[in-house]
MIDOBA-677991 format. One record per residue: residue number from 1; residue in one letter; x, y, z of N, C-alpha, C, CB in turn. Coordinates in steps of 0.05 Angstrom, whole numbers, plus 5000, padded with zeros to 4 digits. Glycine has a CB too. Layout:
<pts>
{NUM; A; {X; Y; Z}; {X; Y; Z}; {X; Y; Z}; {X; Y; Z}}
...
</pts>
This chain:
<pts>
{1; X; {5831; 6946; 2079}; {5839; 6949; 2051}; {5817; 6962; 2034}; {5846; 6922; 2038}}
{2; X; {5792; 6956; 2043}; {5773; 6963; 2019}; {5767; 6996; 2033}; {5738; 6938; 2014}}
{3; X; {5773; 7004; 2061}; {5762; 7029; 2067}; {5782; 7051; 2046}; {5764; 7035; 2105}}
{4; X; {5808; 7033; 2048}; {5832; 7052; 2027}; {5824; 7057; 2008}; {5858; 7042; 2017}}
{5; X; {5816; 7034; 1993}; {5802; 7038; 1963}; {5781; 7056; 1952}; {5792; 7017; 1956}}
{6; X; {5757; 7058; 1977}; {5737; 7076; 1981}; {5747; 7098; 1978}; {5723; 7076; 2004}}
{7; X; {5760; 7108; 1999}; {5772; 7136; 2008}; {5779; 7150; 1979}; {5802; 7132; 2030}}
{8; X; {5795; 7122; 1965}; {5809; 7144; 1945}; {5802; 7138; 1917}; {5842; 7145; 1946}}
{9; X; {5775; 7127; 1926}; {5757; 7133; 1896}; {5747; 7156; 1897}; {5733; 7115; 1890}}
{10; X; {5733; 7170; 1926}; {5720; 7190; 1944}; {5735; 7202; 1922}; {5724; 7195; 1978}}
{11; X; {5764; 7211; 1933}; {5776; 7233; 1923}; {5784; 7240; 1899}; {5791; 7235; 1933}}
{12; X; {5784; 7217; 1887}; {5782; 7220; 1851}; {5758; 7230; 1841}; {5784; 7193; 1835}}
{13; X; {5734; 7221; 1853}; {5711; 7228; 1840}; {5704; 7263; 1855}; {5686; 7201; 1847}}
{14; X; {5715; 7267; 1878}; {5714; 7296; 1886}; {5736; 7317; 1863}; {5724; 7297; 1924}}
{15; X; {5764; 7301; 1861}; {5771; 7317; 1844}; {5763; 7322; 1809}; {5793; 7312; 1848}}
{16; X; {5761; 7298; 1803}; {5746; 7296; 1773}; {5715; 7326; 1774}; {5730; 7252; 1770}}
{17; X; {5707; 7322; 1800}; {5676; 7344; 1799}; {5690; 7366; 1803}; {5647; 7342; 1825}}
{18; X; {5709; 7371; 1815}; {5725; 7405; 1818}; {5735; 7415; 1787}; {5762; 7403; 1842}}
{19; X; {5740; 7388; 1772}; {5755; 7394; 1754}; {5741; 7402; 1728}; {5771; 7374; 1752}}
{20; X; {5720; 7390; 1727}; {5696; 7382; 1704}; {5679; 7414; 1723}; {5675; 7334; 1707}}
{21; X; {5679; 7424; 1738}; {5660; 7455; 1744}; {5673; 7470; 1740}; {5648; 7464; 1769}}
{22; X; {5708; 7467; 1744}; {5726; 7493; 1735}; {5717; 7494; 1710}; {5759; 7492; 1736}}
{23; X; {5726; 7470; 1692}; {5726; 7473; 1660}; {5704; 7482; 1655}; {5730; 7448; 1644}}
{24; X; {5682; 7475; 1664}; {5651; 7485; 1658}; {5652; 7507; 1658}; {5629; 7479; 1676}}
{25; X; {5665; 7521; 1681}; {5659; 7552; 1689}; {5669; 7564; 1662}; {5677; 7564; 1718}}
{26; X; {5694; 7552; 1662}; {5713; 7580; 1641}; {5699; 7575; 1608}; {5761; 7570; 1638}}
{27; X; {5691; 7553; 1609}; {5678; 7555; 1574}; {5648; 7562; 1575}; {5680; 7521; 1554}}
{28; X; {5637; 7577; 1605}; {5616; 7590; 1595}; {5621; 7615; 1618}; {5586; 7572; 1594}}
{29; X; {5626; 7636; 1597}; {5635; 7656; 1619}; {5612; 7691; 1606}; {5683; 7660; 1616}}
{30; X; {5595; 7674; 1588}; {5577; 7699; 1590}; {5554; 7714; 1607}; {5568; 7698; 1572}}
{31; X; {5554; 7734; 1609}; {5548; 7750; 1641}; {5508; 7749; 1626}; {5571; 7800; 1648}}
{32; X; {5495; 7744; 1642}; {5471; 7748; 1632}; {5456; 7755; 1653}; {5462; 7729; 1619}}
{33; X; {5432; 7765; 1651}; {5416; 7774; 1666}; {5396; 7760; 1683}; {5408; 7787; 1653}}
{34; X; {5388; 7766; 1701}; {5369; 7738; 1712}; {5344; 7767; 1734}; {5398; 7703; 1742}}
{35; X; {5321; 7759; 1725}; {5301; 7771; 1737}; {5281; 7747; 1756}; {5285; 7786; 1713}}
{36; X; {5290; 7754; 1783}; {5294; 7741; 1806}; {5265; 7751; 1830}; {5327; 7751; 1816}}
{37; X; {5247; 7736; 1821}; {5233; 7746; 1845}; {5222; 7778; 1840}; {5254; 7742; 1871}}
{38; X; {5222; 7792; 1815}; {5218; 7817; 1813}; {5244; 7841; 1822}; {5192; 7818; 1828}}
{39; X; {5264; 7810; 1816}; {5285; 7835; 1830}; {5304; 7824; 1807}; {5300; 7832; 1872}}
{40; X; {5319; 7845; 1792}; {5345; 7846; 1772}; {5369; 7839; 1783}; {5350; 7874; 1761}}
{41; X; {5384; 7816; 1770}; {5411; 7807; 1782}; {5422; 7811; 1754}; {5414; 7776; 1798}}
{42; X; {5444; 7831; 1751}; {5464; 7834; 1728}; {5486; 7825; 1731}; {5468; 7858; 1721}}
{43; X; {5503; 7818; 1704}; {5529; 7816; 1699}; {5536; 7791; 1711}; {5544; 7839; 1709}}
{44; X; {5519; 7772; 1713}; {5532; 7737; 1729}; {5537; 7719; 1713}; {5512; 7719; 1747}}
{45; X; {5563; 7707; 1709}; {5561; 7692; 1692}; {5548; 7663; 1685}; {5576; 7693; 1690}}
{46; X; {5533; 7658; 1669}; {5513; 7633; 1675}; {5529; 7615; 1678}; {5491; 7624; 1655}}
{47; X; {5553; 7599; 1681}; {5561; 7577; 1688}; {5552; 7580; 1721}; {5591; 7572; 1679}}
{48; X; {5559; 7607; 1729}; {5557; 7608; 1757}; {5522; 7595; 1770}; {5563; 7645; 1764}}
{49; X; {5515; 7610; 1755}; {5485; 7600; 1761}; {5481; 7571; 1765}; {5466; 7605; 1737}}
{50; X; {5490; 7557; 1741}; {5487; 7532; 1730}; {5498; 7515; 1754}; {5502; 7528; 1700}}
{51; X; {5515; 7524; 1765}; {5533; 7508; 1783}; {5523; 7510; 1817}; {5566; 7523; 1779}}
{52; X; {5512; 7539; 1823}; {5504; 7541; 1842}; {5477; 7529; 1843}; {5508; 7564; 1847}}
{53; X; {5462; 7524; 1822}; {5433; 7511; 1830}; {5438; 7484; 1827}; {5406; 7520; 1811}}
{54; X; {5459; 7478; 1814}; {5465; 7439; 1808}; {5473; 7432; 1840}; {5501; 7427; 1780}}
{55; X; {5492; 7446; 1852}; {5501; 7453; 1876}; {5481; 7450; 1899}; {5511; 7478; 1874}}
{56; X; {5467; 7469; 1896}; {5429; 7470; 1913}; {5404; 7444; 1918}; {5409; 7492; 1890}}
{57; X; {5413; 7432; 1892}; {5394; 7412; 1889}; {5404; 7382; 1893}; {5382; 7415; 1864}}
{58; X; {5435; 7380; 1889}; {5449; 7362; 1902}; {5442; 7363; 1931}; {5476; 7366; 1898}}
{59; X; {5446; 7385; 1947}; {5449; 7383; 1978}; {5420; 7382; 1983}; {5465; 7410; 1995}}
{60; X; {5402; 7388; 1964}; {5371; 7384; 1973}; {5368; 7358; 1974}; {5349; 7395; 1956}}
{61; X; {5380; 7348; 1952}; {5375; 7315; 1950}; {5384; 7300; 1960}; {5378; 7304; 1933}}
{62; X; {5405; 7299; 1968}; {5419; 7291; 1996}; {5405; 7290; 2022}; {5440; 7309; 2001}}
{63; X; {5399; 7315; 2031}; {5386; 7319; 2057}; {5365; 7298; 2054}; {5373; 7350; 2062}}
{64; X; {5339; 7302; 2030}; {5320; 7283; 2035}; {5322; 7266; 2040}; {5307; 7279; 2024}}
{65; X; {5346; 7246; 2026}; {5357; 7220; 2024}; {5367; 7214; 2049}; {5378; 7217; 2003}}
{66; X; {5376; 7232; 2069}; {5387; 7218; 2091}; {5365; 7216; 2107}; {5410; 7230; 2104}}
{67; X; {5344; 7236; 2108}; {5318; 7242; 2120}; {5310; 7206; 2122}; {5295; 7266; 2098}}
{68; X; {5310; 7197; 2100}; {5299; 7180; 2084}; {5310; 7157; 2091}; {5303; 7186; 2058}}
{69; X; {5335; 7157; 2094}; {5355; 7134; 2110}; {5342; 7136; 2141}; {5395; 7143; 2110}}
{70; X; {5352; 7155; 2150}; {5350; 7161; 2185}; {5316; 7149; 2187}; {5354; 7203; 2197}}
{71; X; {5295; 7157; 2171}; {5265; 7138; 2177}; {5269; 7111; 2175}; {5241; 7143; 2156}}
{72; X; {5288; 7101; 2162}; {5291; 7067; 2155}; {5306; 7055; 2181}; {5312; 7059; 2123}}
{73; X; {5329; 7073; 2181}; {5346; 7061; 2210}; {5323; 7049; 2236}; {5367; 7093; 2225}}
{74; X; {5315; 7079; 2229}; {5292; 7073; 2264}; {5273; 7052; 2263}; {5267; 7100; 2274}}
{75; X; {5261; 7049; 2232}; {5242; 7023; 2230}; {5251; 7001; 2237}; {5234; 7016; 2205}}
{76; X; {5284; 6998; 2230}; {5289; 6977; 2230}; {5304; 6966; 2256}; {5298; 6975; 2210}}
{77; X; {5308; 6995; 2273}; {5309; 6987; 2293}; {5292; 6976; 2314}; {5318; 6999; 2298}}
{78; X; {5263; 6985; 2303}; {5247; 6981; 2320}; {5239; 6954; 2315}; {5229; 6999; 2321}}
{79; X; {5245; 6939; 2293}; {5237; 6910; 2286}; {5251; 6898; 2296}; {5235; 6901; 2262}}
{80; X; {5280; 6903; 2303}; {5304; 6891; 2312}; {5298; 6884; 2340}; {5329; 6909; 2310}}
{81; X; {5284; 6907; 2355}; {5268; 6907; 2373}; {5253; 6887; 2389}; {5257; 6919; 2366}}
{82; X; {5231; 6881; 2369}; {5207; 6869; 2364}; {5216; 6839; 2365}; {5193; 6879; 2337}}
{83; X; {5231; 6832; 2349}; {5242; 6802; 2344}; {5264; 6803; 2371}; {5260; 6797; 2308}}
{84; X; {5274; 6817; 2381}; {5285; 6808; 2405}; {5275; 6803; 2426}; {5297; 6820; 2412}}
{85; X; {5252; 6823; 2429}; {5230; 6814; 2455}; {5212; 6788; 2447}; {5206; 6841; 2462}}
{86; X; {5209; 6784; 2424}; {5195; 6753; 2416}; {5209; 6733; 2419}; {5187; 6749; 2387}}
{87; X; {5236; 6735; 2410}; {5258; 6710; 2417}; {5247; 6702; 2452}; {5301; 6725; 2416}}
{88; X; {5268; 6727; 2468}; {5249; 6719; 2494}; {5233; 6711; 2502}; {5243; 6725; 2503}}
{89; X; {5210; 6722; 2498}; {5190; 6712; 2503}; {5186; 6682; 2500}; {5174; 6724; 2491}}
{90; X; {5193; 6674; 2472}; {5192; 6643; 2464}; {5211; 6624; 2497}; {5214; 6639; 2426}}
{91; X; {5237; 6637; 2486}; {5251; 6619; 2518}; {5237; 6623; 2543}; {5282; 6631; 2530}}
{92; X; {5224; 6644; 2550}; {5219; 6639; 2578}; {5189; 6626; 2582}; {5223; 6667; 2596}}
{93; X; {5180; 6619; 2550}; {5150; 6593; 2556}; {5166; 6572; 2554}; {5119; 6588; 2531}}
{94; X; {5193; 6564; 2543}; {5198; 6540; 2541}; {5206; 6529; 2574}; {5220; 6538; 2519}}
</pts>
């Protein structure tokens, strides 16, 4: 029951963000210029920008964060580890 509930909060909150970047897009649709590294990018409209670097830094932040998870998993596998070979150990002095 609760994976249902998850799922289709997931998808409310995926559609609410499709819906809230369309709207974004269309009420800022002026083309502006962006000098890039010494290089000229014309005629883009800055919502686009806005969206593609919010976009960029989400998936950056993400990545770290799982980086970040996946180092904890292993710690804690390795403690999981640790306390299992100690349990043992304890039984086979008793």
């Amino acid at each position: 029951m609760t994976k249902w509930i998850y799922k289709a909060l997931s998808v409310c909150v995926v559609v609410a963000g499709a819906f809230i970047g369309v709207w974004f897009y269309l009420d800022n649709m002026e083309a502006v210029t962006i000098h890039w590294f010494g290089h000229t990018i014309e005629n883009i409209p800055l919502a686009l920008w806005l969206l593609v670097f919010f976009a960029a830094g989400a998936v950056l932040g993400l990545s770290v964060s799982a980086f970040q998870a996946m180092r904890h998993q292993m710690h804690l596998k390795v403690l999981h580890n640790q306390v299992k070979a100690a349990k043992q150990k304890t039984v086979t002095k008793i």
